[in-house]
N, CA, C and O atoms as a GROMACS GRO file, in nm:
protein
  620
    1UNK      N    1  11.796   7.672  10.731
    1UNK     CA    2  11.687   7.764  10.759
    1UNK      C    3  11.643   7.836  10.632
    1UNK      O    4  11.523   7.853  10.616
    2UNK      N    5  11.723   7.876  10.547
    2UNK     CA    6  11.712   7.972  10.409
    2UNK      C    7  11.639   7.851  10.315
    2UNK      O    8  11.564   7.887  10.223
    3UNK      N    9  11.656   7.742  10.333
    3UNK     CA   10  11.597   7.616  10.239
    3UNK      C   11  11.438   7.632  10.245
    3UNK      O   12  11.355   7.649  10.156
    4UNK      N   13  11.423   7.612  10.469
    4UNK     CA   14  11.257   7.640  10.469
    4UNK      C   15  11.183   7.729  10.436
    4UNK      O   16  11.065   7.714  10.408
    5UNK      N   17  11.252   7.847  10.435
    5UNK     CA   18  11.222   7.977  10.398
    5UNK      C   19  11.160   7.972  10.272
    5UNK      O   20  11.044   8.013  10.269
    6UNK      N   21  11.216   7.926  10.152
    6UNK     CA   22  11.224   7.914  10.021
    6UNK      C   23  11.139   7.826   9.998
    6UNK      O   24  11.086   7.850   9.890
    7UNK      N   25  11.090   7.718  10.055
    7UNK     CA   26  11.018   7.610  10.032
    7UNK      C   27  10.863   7.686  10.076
    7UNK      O   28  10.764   7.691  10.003
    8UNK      N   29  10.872   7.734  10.197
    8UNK     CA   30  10.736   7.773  10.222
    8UNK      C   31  10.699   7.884  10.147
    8UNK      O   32  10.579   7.893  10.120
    9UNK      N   33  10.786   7.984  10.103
    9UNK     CA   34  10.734   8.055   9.982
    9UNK      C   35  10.659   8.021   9.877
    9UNK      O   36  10.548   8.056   9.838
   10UNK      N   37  10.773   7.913   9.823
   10UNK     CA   38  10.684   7.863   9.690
   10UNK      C   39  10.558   7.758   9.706
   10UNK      O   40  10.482   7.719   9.618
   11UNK      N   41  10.561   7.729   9.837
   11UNK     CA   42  10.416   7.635   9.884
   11UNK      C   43  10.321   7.715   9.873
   11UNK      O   44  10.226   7.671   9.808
   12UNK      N   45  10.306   7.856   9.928
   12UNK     CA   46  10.186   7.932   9.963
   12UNK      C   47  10.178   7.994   9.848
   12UNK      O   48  10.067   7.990   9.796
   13UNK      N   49  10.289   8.071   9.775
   13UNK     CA   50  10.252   8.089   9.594
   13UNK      C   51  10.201   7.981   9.567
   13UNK      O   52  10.086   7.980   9.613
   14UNK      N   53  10.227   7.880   9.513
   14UNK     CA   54  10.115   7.736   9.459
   14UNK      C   55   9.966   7.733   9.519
   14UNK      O   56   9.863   7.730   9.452
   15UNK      N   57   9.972   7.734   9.626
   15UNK     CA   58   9.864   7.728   9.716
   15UNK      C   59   9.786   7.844   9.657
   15UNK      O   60   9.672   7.828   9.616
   16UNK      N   61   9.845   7.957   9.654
   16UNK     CA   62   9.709   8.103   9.644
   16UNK      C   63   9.687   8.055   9.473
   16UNK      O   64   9.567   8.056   9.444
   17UNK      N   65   9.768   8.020   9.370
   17UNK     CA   66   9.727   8.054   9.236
   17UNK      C   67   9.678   7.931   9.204
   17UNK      O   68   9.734   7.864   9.118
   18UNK      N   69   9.527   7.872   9.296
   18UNK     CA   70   9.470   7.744   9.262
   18UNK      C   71   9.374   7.750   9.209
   18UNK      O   72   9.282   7.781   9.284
   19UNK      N   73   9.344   7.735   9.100
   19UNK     CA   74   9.221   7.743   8.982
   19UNK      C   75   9.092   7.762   9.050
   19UNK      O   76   9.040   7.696   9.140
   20UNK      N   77   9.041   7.896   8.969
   20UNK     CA   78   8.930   7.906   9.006
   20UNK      C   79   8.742   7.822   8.936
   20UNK      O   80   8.706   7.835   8.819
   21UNK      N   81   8.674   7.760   9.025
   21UNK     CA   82   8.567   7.684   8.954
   21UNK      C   83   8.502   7.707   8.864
   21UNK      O   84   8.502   7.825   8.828
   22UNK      N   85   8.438   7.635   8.807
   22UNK     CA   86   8.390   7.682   8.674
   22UNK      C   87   8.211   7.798   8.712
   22UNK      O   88   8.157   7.797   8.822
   23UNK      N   89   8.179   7.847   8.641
   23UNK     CA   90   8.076   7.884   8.635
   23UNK      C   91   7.956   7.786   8.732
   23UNK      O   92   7.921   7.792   8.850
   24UNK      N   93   7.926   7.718   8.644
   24UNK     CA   94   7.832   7.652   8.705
   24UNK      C   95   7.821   7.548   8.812
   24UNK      O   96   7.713   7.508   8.854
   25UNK      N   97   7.980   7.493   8.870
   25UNK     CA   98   8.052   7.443   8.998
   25UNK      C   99   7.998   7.533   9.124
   25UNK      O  100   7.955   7.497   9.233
   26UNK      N  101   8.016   7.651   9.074
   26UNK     CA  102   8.018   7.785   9.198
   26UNK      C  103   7.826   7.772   9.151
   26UNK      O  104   7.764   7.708   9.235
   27UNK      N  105   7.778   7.803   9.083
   27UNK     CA  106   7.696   7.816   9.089
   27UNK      C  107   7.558   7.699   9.164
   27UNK      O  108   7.446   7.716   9.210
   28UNK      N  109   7.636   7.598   9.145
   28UNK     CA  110   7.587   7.470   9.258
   28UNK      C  111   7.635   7.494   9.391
   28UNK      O  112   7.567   7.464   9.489
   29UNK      N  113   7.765   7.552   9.400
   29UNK     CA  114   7.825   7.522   9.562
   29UNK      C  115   7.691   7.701   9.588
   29UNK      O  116   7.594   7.628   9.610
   30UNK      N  117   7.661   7.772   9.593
   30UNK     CA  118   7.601   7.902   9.590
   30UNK      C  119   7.464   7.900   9.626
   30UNK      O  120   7.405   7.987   9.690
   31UNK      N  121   7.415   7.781   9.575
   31UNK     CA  122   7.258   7.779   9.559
   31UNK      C  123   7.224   7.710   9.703
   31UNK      O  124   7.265   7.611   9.763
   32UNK      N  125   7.109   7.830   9.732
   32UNK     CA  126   7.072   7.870   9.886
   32UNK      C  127   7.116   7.890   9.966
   32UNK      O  128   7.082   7.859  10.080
   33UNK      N  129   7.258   7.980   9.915
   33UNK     CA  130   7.297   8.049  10.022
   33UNK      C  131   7.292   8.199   9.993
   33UNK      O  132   7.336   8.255   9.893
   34UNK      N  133   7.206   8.276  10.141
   34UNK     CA  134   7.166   8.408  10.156
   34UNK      C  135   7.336   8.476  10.234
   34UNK      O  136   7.420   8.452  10.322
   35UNK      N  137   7.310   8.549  10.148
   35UNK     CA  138   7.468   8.735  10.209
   35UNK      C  139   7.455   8.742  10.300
   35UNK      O  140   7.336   8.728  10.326
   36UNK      N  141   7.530   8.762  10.404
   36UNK     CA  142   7.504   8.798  10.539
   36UNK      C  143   7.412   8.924  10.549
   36UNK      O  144   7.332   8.942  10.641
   37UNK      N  145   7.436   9.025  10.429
   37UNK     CA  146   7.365   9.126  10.473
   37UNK      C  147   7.293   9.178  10.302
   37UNK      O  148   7.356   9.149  10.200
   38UNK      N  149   7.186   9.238  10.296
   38UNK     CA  150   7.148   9.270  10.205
   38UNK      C  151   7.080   9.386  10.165
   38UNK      O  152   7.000   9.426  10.250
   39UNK      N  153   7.087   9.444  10.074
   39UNK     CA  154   7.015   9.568  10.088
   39UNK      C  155   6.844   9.635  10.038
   39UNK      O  156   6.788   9.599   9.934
   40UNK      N  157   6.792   9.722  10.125
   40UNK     CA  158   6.652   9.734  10.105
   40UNK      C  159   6.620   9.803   9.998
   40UNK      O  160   6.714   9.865   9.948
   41UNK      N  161   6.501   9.813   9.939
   41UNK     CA  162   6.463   9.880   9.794
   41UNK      C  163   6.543   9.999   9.745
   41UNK      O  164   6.605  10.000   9.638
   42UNK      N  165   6.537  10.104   9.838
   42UNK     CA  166   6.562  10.192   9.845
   42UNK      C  167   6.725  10.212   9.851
   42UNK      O  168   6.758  10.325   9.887
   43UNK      N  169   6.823  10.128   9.824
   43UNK     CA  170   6.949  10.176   9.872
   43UNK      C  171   7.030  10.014   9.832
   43UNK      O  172   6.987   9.902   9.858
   44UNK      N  173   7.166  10.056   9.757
   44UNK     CA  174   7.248   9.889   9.661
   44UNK      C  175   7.336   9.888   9.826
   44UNK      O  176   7.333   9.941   9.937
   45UNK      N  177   7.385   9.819   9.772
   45UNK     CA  178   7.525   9.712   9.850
   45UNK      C  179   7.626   9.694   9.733
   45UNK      O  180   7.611   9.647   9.620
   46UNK      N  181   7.722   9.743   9.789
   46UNK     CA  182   7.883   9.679   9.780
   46UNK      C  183   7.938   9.597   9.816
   46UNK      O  184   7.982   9.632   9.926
   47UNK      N  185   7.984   9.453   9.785
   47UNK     CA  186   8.068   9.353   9.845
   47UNK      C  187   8.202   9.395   9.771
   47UNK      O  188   8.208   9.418   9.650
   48UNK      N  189   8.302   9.402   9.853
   48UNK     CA  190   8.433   9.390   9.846
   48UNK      C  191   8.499   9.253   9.853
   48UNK      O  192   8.550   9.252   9.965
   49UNK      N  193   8.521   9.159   9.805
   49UNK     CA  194   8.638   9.041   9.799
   49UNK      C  195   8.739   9.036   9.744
   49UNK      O  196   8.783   9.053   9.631
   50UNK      N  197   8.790   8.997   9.887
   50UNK     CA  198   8.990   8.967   9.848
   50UNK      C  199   9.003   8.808   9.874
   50UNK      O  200   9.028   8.759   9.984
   51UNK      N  201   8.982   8.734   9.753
   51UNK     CA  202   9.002   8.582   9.773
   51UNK      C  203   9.128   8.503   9.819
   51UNK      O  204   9.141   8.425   9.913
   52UNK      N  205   9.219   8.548   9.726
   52UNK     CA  206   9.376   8.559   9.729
   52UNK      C  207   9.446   8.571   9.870
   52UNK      O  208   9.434   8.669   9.943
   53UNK      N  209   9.526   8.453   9.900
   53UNK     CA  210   9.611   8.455  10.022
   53UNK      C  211   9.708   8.536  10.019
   53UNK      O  212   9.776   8.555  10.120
   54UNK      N  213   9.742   8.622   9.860
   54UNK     CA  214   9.837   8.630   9.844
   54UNK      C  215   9.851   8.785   9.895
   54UNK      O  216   9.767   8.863   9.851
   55UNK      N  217   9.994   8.857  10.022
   55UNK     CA  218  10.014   8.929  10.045
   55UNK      C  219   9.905   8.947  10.196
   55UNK      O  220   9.872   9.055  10.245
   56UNK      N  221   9.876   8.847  10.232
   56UNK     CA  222   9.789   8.817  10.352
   56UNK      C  223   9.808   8.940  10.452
   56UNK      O  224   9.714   9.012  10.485
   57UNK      N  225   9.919   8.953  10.492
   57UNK     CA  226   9.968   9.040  10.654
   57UNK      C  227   9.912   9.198  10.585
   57UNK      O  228   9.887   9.287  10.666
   58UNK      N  229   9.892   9.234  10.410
   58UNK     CA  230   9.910   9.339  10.393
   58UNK      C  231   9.712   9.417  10.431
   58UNK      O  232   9.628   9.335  10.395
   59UNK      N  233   9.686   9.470  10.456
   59UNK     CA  234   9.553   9.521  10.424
   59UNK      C  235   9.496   9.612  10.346
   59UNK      O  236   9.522   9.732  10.338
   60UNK      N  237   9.389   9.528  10.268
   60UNK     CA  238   9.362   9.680  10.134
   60UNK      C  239   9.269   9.768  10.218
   60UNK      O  240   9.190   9.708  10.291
   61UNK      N  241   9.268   9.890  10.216
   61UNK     CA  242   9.190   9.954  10.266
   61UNK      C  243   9.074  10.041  10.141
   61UNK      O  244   9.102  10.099  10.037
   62UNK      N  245   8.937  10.018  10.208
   62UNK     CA  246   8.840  10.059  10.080
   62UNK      C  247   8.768  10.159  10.095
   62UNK      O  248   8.732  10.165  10.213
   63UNK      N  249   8.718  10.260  10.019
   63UNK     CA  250   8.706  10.411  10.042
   63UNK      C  251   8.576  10.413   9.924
   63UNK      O  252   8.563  10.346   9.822
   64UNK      N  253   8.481  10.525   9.989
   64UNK     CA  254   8.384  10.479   9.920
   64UNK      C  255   8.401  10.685   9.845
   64UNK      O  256   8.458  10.765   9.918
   65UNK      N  257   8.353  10.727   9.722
   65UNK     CA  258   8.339  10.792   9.639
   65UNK      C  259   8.454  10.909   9.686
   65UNK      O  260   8.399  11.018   9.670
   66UNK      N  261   8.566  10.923   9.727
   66UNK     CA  262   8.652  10.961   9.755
   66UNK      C  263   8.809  10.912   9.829
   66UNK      O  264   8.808  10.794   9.865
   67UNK      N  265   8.920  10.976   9.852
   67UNK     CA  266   9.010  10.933   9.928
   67UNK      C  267   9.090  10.964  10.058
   67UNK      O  268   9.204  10.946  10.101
   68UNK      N  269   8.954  11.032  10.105
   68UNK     CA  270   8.928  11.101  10.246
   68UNK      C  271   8.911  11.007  10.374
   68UNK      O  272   8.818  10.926  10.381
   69UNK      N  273   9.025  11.026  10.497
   69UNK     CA  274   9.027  10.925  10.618
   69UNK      C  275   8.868  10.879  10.643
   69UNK      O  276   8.846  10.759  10.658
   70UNK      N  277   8.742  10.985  10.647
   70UNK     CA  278   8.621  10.967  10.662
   70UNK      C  279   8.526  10.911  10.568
   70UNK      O  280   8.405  10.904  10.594
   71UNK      N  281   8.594  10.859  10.424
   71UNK     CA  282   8.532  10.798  10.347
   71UNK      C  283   8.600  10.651  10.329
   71UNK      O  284   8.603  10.575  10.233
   72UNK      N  285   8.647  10.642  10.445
   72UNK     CA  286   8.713  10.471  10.428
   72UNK      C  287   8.567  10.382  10.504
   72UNK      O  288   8.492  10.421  10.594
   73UNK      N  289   8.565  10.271  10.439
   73UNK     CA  290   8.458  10.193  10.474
   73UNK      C  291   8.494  10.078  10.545
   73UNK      O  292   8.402  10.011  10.591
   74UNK      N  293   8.602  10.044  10.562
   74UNK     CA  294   8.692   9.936  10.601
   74UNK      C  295   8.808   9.843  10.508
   74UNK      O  296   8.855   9.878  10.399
   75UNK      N  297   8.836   9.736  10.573
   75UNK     CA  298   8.951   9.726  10.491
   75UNK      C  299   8.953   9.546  10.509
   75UNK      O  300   8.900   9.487  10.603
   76UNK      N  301   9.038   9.467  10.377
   76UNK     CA  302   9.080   9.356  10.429
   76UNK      C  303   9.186   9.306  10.387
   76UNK      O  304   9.275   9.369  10.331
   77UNK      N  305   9.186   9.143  10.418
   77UNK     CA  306   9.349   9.083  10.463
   77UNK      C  307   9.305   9.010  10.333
   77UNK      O  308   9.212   9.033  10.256
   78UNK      N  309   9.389   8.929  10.333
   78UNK     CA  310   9.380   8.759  10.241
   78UNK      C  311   9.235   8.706  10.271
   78UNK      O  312   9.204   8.740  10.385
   79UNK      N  313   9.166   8.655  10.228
   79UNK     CA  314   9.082   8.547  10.243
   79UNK      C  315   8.931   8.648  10.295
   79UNK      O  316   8.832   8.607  10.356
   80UNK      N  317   8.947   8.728  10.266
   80UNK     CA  318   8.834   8.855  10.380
   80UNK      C  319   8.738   8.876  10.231
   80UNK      O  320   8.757   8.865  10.110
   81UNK      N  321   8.646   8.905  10.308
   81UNK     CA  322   8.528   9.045  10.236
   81UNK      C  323   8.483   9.168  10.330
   81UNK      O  324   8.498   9.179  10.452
   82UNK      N  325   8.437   9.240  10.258
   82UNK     CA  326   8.356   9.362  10.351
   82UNK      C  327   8.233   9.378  10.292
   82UNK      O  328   8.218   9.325  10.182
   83UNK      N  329   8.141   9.440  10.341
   83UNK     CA  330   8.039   9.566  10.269
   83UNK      C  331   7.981   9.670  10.330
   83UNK      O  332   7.998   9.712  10.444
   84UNK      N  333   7.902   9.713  10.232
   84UNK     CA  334   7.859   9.866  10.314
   84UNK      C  335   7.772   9.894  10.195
   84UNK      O  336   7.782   9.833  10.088
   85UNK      N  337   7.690   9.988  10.219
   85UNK     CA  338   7.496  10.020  10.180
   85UNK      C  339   7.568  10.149  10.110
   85UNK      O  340   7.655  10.217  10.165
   86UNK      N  341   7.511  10.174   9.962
   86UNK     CA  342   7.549  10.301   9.889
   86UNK      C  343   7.401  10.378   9.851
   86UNK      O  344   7.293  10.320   9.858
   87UNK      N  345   7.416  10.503   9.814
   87UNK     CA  346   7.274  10.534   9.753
   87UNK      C  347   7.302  10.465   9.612
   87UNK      O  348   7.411  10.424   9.572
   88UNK      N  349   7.188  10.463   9.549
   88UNK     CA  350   7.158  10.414   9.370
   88UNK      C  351   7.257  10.538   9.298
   88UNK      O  352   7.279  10.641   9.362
   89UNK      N  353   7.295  10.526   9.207
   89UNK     CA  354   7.349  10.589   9.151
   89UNK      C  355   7.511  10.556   9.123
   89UNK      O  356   7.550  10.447   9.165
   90UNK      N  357   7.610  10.644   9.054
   90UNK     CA  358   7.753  10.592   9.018
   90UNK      C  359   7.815  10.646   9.154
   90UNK      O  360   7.783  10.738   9.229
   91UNK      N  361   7.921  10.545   9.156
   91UNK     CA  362   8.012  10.564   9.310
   91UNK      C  363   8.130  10.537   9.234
   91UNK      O  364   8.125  10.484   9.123
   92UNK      N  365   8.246  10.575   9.297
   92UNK     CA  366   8.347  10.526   9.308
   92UNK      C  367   8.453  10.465   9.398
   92UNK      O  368   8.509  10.546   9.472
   93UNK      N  369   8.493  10.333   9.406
   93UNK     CA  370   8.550  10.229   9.501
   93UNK      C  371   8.692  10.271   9.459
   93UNK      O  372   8.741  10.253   9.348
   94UNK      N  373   8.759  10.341   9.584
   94UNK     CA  374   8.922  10.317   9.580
   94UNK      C  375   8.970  10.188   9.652
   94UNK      O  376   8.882  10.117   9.702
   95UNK      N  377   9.091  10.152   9.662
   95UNK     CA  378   9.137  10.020   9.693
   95UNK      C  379   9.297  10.048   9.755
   95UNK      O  380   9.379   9.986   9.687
   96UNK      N  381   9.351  10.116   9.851
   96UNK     CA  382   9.470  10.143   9.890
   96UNK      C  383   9.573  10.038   9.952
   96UNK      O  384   9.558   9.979  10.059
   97UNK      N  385   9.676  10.024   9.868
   97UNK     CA  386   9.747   9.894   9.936
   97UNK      C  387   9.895   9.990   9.937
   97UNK      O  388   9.930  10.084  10.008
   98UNK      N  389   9.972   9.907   9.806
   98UNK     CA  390  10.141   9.994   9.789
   98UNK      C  391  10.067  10.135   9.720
   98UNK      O  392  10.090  10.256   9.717
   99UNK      N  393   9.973  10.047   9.671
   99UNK     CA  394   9.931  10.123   9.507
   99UNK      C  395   9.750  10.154   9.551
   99UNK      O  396   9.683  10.084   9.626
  100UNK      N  397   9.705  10.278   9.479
  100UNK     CA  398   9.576  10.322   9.479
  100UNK      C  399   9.536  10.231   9.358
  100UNK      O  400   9.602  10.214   9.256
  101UNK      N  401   9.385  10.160   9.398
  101UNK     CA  402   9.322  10.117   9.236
  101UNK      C  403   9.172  10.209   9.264
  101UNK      O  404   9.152  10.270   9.369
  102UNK      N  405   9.104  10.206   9.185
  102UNK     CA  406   8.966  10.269   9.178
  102UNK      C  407   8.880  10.205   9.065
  102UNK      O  408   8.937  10.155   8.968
  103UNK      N  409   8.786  10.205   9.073
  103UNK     CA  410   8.670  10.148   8.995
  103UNK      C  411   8.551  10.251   8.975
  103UNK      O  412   8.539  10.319   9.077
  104UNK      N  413   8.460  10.283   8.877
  104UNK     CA  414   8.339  10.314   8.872
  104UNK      C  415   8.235  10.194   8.872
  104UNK      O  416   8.243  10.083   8.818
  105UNK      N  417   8.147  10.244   8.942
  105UNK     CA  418   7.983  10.127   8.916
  105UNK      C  419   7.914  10.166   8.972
  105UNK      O  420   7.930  10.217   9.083
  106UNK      N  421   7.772  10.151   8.887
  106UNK     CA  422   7.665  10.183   8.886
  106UNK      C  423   7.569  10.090   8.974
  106UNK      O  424   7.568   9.970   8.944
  107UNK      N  425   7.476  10.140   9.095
  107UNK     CA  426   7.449  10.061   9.160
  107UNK      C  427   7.297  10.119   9.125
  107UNK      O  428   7.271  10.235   9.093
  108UNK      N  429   7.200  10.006   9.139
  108UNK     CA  430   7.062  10.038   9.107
  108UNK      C  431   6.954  10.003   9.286
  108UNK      O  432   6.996   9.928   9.374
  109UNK      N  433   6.829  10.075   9.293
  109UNK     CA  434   6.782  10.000   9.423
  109UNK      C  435   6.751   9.901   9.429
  109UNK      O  436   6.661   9.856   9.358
  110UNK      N  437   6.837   9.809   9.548
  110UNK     CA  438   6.790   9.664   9.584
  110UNK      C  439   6.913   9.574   9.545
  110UNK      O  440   6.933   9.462   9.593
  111UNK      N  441   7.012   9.652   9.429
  111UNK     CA  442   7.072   9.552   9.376
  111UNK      C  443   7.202   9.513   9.485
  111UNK      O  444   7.204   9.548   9.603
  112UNK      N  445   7.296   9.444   9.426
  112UNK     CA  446   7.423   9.413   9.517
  112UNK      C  447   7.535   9.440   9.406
  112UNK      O  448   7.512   9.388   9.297
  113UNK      N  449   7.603   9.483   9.412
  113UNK     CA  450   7.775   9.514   9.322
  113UNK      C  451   7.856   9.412   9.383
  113UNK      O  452   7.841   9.383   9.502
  114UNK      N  453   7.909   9.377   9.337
  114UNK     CA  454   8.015   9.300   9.403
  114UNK      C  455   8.178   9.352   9.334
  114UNK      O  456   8.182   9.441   9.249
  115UNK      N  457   8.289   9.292   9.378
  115UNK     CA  458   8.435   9.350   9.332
  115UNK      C  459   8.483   9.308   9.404
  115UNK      O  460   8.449   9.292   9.521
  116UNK      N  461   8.617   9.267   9.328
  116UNK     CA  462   8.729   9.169   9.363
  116UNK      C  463   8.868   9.250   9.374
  116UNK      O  464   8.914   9.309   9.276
  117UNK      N  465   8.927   9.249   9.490
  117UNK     CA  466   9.069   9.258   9.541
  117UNK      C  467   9.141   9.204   9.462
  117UNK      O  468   9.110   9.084   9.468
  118UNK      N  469   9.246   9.222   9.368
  118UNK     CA  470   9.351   9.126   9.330
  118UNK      C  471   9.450   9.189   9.367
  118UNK      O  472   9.467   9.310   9.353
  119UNK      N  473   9.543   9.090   9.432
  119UNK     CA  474   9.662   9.115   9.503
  119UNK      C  475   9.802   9.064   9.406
  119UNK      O  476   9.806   8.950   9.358
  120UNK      N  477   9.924   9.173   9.386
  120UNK     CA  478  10.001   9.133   9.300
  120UNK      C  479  10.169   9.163   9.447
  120UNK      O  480  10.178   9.195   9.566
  121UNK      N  481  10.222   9.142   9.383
  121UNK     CA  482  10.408   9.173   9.419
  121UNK      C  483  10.405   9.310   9.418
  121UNK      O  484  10.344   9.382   9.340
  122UNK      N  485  10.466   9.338   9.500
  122UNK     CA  486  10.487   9.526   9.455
  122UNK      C  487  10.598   9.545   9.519
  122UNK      O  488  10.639   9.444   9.576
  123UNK      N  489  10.683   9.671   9.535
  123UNK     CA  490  10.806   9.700   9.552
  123UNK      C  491  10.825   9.694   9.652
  123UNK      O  492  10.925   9.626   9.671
  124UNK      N  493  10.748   9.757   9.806
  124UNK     CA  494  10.792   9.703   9.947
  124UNK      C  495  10.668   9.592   9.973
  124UNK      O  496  10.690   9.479  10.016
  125UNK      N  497  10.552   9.636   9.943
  125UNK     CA  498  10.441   9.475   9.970
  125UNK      C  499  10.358   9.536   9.889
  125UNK      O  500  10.372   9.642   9.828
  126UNK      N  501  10.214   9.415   9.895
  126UNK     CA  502  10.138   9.381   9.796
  126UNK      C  503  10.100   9.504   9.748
  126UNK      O  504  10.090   9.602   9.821
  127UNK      N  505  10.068   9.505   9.586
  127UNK     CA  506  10.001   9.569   9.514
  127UNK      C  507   9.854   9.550   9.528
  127UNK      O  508   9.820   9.470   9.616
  128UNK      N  509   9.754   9.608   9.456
  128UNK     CA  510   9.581   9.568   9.424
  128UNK      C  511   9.562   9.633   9.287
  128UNK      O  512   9.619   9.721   9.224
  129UNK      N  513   9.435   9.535   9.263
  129UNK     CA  514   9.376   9.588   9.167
  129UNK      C  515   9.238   9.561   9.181
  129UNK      O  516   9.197   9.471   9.255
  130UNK      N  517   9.137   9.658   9.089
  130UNK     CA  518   8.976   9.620   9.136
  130UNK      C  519   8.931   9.551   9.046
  130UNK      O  520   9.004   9.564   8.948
  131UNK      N  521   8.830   9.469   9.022
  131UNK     CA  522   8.774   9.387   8.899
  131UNK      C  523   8.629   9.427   8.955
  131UNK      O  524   8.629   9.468   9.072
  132UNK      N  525   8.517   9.423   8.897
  132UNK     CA  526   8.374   9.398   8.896
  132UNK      C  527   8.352   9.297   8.840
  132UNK      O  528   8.363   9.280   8.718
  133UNK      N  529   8.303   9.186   8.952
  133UNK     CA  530   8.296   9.047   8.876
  133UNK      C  531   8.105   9.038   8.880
  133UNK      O  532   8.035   9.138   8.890
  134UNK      N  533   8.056   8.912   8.871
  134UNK     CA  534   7.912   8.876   8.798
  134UNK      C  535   7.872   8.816   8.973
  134UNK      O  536   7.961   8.755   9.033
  135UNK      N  537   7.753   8.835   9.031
  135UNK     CA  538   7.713   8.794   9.103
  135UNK      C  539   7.730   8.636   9.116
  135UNK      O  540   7.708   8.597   9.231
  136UNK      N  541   7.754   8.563   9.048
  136UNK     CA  542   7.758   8.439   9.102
  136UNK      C  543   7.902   8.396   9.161
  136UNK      O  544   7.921   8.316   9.253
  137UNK      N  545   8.010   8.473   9.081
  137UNK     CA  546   8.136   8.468   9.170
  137UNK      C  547   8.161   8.524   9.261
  137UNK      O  548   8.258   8.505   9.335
  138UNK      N  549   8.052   8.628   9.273
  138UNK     CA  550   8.070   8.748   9.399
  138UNK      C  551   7.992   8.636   9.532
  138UNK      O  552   8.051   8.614   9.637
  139UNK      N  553   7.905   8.600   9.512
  139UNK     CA  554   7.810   8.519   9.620
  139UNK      C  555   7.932   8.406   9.657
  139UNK      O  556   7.993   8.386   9.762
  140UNK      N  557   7.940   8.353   9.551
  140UNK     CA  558   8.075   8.255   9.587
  140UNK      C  559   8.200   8.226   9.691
  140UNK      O  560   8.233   8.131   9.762
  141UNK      N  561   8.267   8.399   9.655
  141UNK     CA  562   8.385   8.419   9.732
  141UNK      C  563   8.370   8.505   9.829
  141UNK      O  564   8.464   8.541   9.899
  142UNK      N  565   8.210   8.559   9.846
  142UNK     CA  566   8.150   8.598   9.982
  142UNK      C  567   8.123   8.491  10.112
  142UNK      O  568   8.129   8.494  10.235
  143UNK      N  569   8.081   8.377   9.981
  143UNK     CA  570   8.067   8.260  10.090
  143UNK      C  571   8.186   8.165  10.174
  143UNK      O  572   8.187   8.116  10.287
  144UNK      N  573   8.288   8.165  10.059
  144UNK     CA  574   8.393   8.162  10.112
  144UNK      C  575   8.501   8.216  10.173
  144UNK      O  576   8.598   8.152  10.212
  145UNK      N  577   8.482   8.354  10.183
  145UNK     CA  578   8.542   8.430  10.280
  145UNK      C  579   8.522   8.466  10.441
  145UNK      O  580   8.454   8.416  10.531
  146UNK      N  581   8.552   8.502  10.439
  146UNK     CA  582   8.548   8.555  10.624
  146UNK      C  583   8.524   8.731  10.615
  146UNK      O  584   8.545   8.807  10.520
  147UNK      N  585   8.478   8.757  10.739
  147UNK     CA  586   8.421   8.903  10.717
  147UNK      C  587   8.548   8.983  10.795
  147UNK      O  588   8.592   8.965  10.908
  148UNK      N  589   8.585   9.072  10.697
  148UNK     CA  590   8.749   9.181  10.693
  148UNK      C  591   8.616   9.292  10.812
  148UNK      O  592   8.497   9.279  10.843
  149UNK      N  593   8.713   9.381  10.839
  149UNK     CA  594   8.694   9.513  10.906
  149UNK      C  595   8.641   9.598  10.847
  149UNK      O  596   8.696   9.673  10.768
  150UNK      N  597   8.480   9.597  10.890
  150UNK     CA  598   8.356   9.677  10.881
  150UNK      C  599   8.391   9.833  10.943
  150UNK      O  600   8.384   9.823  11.066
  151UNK      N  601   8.423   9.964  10.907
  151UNK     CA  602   8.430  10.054  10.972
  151UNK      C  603   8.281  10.118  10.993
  151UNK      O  604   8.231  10.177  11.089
  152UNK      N  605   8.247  10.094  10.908
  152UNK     CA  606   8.125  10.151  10.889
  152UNK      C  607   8.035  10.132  10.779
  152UNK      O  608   8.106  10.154  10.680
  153UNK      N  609   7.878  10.094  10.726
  153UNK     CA  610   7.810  10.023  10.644
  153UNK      C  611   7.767  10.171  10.547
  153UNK      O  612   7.781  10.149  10.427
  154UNK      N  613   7.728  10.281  10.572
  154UNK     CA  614   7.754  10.373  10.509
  154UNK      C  615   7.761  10.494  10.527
  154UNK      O  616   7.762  10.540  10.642
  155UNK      N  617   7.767  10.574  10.412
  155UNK     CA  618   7.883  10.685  10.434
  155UNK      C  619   7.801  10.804  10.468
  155UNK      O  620   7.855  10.912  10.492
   0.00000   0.00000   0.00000
């Protein structure tokens, strides 16, 4: 039993740390495909993606310009995204897992932000960290994700 144990560990580690496509791969698999949701002149969007299987059962929970129960926006698993509608201007994205991460970004009207979950090992379960990646990897691993727990679109 301790053999399968060990085996399926290191299967699903292999499995989550599988190279990511090149630029312009994603940028072919991408082309004509519309966000589920998008935002109007007047007001950006946040995509949250957690690509990574890794630490699946754990959930990051995401908090929009504070770290107040009423400024959580929702949260996700392995393989998830979220979003939610910000005013223009600088926000700040917390990311609560073992560990708090936070990000600044500047959102303009109309535009979309996107940011990436990275999930590490941590002392009782998964760690996070935030990245701001480039819209074409954000459309990407929006498209390939599944939609995490929407609490609410904005704050």
């Amino acid at each position: 039993m301790k053999n399968i144990f060990s085996i399926t560990i290191i299967a699903i580690l292999f499995s989550s740390c599988a190279s990511m496509p090149s630029q312009q791969e994603m940028s072919k698999e991408i082309a004509g495909y519309q966000l589920p949701k998008t935002p109007d002149d007047n007001q950006a969007m946040v995509y949250v993606v957690r690509p990574s299987g890794i630490g699946s059962l754990v959930r990051f929970n995401v908090f929009l310009d504070d770290r107040k129960d009423d400024s959580e926006m929702g949260w996700t698993r392995g393989g998830q995204h979220i979003y939610f509608y910000v005013q223009p201007g600088t926000h700040t994205i917390s990311s609560k897992a073992e560990n708090w991460d936070e990000i600044k970004v500047t959102a303009k009207s109309g535009s979309v932000v996107y940011i990436r979950q990275d999930p590490s090992m941590g002392f009782i379960m998964a760690r996070n960290s935030l990245v701001k990646i480039d819209e074409i990897e954000g459309k990407y691993h929006v498209m390939k994700t599944s939609q995490g727990e929407v609490i609410k679109t904005e704050k």
